[in-house]
SERO-4910 file (N, C-alpha, C, O; in steps of 0.05 Angstrom, whole numbers):
BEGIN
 pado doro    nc1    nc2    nc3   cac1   cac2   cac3    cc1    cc2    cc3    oc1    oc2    oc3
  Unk    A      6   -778    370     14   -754    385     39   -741    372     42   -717    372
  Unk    A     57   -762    360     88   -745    349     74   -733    329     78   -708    327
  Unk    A     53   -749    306     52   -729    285     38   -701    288     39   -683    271
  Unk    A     25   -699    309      8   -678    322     29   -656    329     23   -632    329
  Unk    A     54   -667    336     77   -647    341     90   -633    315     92   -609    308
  Unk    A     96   -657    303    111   -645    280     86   -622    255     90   -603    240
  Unk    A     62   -638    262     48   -621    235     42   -593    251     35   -575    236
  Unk    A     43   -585    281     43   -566    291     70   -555    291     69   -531    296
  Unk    A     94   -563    287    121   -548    289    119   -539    263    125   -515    260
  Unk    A    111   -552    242    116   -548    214     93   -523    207    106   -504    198
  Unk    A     73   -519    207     59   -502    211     74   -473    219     76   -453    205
  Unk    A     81   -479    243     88   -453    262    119   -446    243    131   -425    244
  Unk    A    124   -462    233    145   -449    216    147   -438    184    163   -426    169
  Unk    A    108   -454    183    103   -439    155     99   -415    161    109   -396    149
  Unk    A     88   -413    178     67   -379    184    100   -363    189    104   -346    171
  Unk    A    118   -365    207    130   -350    207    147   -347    182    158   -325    183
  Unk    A    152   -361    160    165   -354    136    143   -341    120    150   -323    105
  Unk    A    111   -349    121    101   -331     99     87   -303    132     71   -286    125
  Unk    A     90   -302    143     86   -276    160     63   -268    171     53   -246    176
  Unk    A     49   -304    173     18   -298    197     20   -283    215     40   -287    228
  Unk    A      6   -265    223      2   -257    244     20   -231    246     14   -212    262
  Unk    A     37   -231    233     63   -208    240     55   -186    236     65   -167    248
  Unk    A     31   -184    213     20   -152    211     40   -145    179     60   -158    174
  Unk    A     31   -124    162     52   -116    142     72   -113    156     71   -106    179
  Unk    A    103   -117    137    122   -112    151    133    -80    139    127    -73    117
  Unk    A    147    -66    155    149    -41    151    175    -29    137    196    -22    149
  Unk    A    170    -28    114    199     -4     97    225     -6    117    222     -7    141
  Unk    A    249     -6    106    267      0    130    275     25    105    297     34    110
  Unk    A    270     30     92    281     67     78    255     74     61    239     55     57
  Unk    A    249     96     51    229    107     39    223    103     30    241    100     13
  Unk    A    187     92     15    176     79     -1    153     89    -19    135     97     -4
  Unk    A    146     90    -44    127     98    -52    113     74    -66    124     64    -86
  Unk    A     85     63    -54     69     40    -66     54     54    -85     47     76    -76
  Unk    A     47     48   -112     31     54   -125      7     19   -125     11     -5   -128
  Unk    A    -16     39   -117    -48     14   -118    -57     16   -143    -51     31   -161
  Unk    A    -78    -10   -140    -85    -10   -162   -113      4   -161   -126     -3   -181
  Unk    A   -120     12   -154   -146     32   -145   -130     67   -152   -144     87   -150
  Unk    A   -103     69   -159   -101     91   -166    -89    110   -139    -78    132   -140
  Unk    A    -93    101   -125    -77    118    -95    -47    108    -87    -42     87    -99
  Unk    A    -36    114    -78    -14    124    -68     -9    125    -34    -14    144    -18
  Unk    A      3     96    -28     18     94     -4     42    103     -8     51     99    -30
  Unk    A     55    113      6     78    127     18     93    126     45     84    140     63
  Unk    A    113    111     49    123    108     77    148    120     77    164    115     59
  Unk    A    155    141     99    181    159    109    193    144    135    185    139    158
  Unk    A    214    140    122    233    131    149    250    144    149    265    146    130
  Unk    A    255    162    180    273    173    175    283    169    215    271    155    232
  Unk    A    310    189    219    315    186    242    302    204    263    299    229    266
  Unk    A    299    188    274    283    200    302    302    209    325    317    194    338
  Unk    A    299    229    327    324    236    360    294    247    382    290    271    378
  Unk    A    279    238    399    266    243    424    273    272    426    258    291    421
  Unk    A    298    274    434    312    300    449    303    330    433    297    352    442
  Unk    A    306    320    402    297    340    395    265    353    386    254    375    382
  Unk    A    260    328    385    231    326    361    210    309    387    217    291    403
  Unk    A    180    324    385    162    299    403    145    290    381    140    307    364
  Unk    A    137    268    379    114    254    353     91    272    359     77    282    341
  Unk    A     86    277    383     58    288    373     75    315    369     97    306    361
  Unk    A     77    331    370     85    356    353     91    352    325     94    372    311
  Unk    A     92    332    315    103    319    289     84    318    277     83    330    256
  Unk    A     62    302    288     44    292    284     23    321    272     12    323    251
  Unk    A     24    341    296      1    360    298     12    376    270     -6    384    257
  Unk    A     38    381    259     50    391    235     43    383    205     40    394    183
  Unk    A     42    353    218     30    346    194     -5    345    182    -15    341    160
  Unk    A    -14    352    207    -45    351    201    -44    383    195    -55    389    174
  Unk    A    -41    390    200    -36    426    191    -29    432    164    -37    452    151
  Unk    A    -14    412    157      0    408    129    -23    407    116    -32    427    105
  Unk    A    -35    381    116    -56    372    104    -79    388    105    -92    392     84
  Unk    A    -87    399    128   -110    418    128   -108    452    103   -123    465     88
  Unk    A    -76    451    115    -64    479     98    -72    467     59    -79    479     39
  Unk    A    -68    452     62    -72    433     30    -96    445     18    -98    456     -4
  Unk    A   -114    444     36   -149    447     33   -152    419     32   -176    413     29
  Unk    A   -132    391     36   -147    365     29   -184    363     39   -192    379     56
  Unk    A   -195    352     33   -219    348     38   -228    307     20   -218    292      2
  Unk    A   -241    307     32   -251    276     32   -239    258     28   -243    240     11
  Unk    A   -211    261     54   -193    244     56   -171    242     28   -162    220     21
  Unk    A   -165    267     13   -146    268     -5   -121    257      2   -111    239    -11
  Unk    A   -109    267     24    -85    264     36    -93    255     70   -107    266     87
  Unk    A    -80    234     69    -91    214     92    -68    208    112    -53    189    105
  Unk    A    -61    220    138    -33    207    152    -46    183    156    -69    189    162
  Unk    A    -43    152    158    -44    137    167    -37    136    200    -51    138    220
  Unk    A     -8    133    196      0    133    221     30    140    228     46    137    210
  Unk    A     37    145    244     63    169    258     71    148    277     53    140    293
  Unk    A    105    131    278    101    119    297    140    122    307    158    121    291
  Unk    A    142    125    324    171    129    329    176    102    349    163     92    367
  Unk    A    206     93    334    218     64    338    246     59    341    259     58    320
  Unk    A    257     57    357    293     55    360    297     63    341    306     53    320
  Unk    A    291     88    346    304    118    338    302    123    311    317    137    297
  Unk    A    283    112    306    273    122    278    238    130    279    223    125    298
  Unk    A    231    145    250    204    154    260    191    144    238    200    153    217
  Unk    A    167    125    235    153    118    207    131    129    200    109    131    211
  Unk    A    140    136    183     89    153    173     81    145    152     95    149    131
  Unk    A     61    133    152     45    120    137     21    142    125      0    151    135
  Unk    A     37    147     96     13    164     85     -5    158     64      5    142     49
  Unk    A    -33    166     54    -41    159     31    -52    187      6    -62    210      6
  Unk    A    -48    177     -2    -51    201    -24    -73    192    -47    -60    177    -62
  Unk    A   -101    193    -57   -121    190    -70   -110    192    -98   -120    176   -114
  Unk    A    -84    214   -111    -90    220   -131    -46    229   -137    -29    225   -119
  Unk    A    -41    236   -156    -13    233   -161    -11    275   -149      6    286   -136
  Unk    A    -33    284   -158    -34    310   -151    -30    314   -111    -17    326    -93
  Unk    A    -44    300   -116    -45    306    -77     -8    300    -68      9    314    -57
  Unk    A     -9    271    -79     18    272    -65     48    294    -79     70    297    -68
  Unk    A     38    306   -102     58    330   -115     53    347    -86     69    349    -68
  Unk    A     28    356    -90     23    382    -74     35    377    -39     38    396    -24
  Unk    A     40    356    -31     41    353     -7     71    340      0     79    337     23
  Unk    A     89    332    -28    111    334    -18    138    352    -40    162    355    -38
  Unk    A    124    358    -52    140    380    -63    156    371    -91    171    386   -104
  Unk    A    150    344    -95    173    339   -119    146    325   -140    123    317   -134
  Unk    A    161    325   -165    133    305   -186    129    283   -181    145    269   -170
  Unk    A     99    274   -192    101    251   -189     75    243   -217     53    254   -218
  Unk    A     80    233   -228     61    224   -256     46    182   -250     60    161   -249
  Unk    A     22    185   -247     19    157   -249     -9    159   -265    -30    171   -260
  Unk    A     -3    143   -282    -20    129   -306     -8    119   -327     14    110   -325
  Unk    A    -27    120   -360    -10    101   -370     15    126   -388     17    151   -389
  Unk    A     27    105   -398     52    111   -425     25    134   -435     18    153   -421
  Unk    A     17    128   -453     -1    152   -473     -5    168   -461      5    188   -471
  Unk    A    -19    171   -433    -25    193   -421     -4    212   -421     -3    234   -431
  Unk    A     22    195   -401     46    211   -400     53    226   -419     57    250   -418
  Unk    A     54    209   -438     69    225   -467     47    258   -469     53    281   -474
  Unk    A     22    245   -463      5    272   -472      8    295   -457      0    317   -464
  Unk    A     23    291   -434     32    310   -416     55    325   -421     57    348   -414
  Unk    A     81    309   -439     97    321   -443    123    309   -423    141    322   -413
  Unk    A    118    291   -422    141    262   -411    154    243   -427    140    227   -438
  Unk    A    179    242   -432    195    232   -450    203    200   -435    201    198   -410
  Unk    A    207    190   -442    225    160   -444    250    158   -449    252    142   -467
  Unk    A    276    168   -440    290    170   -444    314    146   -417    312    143   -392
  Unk    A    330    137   -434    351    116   -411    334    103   -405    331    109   -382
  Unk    A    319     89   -410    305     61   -401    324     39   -408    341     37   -425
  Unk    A    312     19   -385    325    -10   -394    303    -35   -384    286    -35   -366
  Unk    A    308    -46   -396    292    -78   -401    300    -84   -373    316    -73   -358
  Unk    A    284   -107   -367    280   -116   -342    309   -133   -343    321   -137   -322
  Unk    A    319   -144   -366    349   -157   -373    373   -124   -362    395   -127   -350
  Unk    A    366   -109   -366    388    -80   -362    391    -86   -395    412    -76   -402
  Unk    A    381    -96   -410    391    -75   -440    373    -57   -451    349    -64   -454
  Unk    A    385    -29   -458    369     -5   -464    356    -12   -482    358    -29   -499
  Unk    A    332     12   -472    308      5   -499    302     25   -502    300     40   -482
  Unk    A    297     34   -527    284     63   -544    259     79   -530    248     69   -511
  Unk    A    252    103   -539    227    113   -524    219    110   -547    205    129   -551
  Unk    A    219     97   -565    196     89   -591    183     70   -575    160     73   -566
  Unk    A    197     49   -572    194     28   -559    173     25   -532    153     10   -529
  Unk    A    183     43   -517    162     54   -491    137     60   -505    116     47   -503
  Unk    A    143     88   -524    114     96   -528     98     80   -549     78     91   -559
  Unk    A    106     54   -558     89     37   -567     63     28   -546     39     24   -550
  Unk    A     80     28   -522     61      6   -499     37     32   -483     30     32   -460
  Unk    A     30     49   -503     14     64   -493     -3     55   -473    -13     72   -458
  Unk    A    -12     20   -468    -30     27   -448    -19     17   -418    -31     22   -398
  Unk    A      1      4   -419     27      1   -397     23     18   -371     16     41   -375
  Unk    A     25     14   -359     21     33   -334     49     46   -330     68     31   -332
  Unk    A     55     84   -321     73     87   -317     81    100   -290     65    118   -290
  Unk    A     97    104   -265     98    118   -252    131    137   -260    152    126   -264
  Unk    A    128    166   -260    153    176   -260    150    185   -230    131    183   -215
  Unk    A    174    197   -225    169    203   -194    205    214   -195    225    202   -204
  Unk    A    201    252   -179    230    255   -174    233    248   -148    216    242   -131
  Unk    A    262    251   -148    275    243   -119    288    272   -118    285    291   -133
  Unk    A    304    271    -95    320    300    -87    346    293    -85    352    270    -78
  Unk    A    360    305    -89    395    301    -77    397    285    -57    386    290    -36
  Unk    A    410    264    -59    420    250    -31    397    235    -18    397    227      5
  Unk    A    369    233    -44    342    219    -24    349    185    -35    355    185    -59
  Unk    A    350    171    -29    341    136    -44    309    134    -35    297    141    -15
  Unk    A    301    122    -58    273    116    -53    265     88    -70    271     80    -92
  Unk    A    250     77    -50    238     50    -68    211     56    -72    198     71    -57
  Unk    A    201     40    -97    181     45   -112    169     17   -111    182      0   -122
  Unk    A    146      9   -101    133    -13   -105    101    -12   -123     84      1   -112
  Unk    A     95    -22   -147     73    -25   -163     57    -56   -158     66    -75   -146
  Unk    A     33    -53   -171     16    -70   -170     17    -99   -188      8   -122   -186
  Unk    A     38    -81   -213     37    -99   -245     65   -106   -245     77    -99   -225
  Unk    A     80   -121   -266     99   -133   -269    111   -112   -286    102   -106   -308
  Unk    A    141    -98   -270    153    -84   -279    167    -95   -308    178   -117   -310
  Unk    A    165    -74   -330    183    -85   -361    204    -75   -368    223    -88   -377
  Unk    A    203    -31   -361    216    -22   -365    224     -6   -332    212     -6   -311
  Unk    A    249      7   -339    258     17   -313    277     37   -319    297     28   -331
  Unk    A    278     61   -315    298     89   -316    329     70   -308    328     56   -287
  Unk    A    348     71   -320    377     62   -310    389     70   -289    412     62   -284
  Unk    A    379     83   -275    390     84   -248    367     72   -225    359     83   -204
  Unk    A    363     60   -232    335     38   -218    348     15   -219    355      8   -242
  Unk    A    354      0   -199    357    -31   -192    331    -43   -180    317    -32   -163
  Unk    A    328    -67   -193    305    -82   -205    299   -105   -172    316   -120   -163
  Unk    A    284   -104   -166    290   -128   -145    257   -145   -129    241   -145   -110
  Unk    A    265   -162   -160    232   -172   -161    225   -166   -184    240   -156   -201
  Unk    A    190   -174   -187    177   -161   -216    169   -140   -207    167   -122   -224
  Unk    A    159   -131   -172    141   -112   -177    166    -85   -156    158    -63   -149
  Unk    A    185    -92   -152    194    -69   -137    223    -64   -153    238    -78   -166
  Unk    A    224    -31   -145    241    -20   -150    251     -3   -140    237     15   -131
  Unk    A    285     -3   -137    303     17   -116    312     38   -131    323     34   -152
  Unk    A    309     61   -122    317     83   -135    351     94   -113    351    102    -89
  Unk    A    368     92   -127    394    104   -105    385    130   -101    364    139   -111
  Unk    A    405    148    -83    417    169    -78    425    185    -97    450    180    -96
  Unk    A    422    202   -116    442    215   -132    453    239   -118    451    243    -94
  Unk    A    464    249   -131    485    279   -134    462    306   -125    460    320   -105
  Unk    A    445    303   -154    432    319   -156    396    302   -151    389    280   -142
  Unk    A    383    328   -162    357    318   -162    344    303   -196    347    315   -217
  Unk    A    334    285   -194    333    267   -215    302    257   -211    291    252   -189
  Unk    A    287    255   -242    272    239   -253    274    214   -258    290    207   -275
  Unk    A    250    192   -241    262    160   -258    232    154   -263    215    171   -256
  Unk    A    226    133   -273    209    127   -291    211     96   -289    232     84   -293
  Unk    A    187     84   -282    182     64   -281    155     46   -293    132     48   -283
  Unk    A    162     30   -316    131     19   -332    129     -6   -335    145    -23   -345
  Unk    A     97     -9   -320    102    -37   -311     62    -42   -332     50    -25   -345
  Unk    A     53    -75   -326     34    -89   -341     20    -90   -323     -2   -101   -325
***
């Protein structure tokens, strides 16, 4: 009977360190997932005040958005709209790097190094997963590397989560993990660049 206790306490304390049952856990600041299927999760956290704002009016703005898009066959996808001690989360998905340009207003480039370059995307301030800089010779060797660039806006921080093991990273990117990355707040509005395996 004791060991029946203990291999049940021990259990109940695996699940809660690896997060049975808990459901994904949710962004606490703005996030862009890049899949490996090529789409684009996106989570907004931002603050919620009741008094001024109702979710479904939020909600109905944003499907308007999307309709105004022309999206069609689920291009641009709200997941879900959810307001939480006083903050509001939306869960979006985006099919394609274009959908999510067109629908939030800033760039966003995902595929590989070669492609990029063929677009007219430079490599510039990168650093090794150590923080020592590395050349855009260097980058555009790994033509088949996966790349996401992605701007931010004045005063936005954004984290960036990928599928592959990050190598290279824009210098104003702190590294945290292989596959995630924090983009600060700047001044202005800024390009970072992130290339992962």
């Amino acid at each position: 009977m004791r060991n029946g206790i203990k291999i049940f306490i021990i259990m109940t304390v695996l699940c809660l360190l690896a997060g049975c049952g808990g459901g994904e856990s949710v962004p606490e600041r703005n996030t862009v997932s890049i899949q490996k299927d090529g789409t684009i999760r996106q989570t907004i956290v931002e603050q919620f005040e009741p008094e001024y704002y109702d979710i479904e009016e939020l909600n109905t703005m944003a499907q308007e958005k999307i309709a105004r898009l022309g999206s069609t066959n689920e291009a641009i996808v709200c997941e879900s709209m959810k307001a939480d001690g006083g903050q509001i989360v939306v869960e979006m998905t985006y099919q394609t790097d274009t959908d999510y340009r067109n629908f939030n207003n800033r760039d966003i480039f995902n595929g590989t190094v070669s492609e990029a370059a063929a677009q007219g995307y430079t490599f510039q301030n990168l650093v090794g997963t150590d923080g020592a800089a590395v050349g855009a010779e260097v980058v555009a060797s790994a033509g088949e590397d996966r790349v996401v660039i992605i701007q931010t806006k004045a005063g936005e921080a954004l984290d960036v989560s990928v599928y592959g093991k990050i190598v290279y990273a824009s210098d104003n990117i702190a590294l945290s993990g292989q596959k995630n990355a924090a983009i600060s707040a700047g001044e202005e509005d800024m390009v970072s660049c992130v290339v992962f395996q």
